[in-house]
C-alpha positions, 0 to 999 in steps of 0.5 A: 472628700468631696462629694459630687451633687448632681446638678438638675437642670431643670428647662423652663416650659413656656408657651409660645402662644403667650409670647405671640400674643403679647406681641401682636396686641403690643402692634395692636392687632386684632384676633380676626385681623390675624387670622384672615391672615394665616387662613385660620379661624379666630378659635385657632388662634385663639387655641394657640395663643392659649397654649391649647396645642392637643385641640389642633390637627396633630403637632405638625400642623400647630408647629407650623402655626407657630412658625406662621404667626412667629413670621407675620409678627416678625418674631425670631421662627426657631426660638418660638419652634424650641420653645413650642417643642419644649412646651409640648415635649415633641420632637422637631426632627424631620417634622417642621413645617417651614412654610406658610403655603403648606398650613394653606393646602387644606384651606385651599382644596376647600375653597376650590371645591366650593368654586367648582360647586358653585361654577355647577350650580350656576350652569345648572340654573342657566340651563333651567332658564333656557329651557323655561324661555323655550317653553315660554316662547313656544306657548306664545306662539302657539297661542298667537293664533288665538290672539290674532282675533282678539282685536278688531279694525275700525274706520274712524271718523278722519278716515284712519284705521283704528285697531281695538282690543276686545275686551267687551261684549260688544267688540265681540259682536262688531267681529262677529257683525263683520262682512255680514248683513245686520242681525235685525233683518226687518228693513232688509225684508221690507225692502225686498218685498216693496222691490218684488212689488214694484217688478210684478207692477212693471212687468203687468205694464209691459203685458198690456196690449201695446194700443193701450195707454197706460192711465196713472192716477195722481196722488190726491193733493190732501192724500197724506204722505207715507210716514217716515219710521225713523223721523216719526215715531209714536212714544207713549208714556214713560217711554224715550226716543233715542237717535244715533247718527254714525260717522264711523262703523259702531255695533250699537244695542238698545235695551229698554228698562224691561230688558227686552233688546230693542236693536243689536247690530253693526251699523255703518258710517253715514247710517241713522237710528231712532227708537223708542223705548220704555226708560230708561234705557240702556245704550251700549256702543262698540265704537264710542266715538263713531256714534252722536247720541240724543235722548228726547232731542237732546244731545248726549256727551259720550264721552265720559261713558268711554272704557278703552273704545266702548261705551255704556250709557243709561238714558233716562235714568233718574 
């Protein structure tokens, strides 16, 4: 009597990550190379390849990983599917996932927001831009009044209208001096008075009685002349002269080693100037090449003394 032995037909459990591994280093492929291809993470595949199924997002998913990889190396899908069922003891029915496209619907809906994302942040910092241009150019004209005045014309010596910053002192002054009369009023005095003088003198003429001539005295030929304060000029010791000759308007100030100002004012073209001073002396010029320096009858190179359109110059220092 024969008795019958049940056979046991064991199936043999084999990871499909291992089959698919030795596949894609047999094409040489990296585990990076893959992965930008299925739009999955090297730590993905690399969970695949090792058979680590229960790390990934549920036995739907990985089945359809496998599928994918099985596809991009050319292997046969189904076996590798059977074999993944088998492996896991999961049940295919109704579950596979056929496609790569449905593995790429997470990836996808992420990439898209992270571009809607960005497509708002740029928006956002165009508008910040516009906005900071407008309060930009709307300071600037605002200000333009302000700046209108910062810069003063000058004639120079060909005859052109030069225009300069000002930047200096000095160049303050000239705007200032502008269309005014000089700041040291003497000479304007003197000549005013000398003027009231000589109409009282006329004026006496004309009331003396018409018979009457009248006697003009000449000047005594040894009387000396009357001194000419910008040519003759008395200069005690430790003392400078300086004589500035004008071919285009300057503001000029002279200050001697004391610190006293000597003169300050705006000069105009074809005028002179000659003082003296104790040194040494301090010479400041609004218009540096409208001005002809000397210091004790020598002439001065302005020149090297120029900043921008002024200049600074000490004369009879040591």
């Amino acid at each position: 009597m024969k008795v019958a032995h049940p056979e046991v037909v064991a199936t043999q459990r084999v990871n499909p990550g291992e089959s698919l591994r030795e596949a894609r280093e047999s094409k040489g492929w990296a585990v990076d190379e893959v992965a930008a291809q299925l739009n999955l993470t090297p730590l993905r595949l690399s969970q695949i390849e090792a058979g680590a199924f229960d790390k990934l997002p549920g036995n739907t998913f990985a089945r359809g990983y496998v599928r994918a990889y099985a596809k991009l190396l050319g292997m046969d899908q189904s076996r590798l599917v059977l074999e993944f069922d088998q492996f896991t003891g999961s049940d295919a029915v109704g579950s596979d996932v056929h496609s790569l496209g449905h593995i790429e619907e997470p990836a996808r809906y992420s990439q898209s927001i992270l571009r809607f994302v960005s497509f708002a942040l740029l928006v956002a910092l165009t508008g910040v831009g516009f906005y900071w241009w407008q309060e930009q150019a709307a300071r600037h004209t605002g200000e333009s009044p302000v700046t209108s005045i910062e810069q003063v014309e000058v004639d120079g010596a060909d005859g052109m209208t030069q225009l300069h910053p000002l930047d200096e002192p000095e160049d303050q002054a000239v705007l200032a001096a502008q269309g005014e009369t000089e700041l040291n009023l003497t000479p304007v005095i003197a000549e005013e008075t000398a003027a009231s003088e000589l109409d009282g003198a006329v004026e006496q003429a004309v009331a003396e009685p018409a018979g009457e001539e009248l006697q003009v005295e000449p000047a005594a030929a040894d009387s000396p002349a009357p001194a000419n304060t910008t040519e003759s000029l008395v200069v005690a010791a430790g003392e400078g002269t300086v004589s500035v000759s004008y071919v285009a308007d300057c503001w000029t100030q002279l200050t001697d080693a004391s610190g006293k100002v000597l003169f300050s004012a705006l000069k105009r073209k074809g005028d002179s100037l000659q003082l003296a001073g104790k040194a040494p002396l301090e010479l400041r010029l609004g218009f540096a090449r409208g001005a002809q320096v000397s210091y004790n009858g020598q002439a001065v190179d302005v020149a090297p003394y120029i900043s921008g359109e002024t200049a600074r110059i000490k004369l009879g220092g040591q």
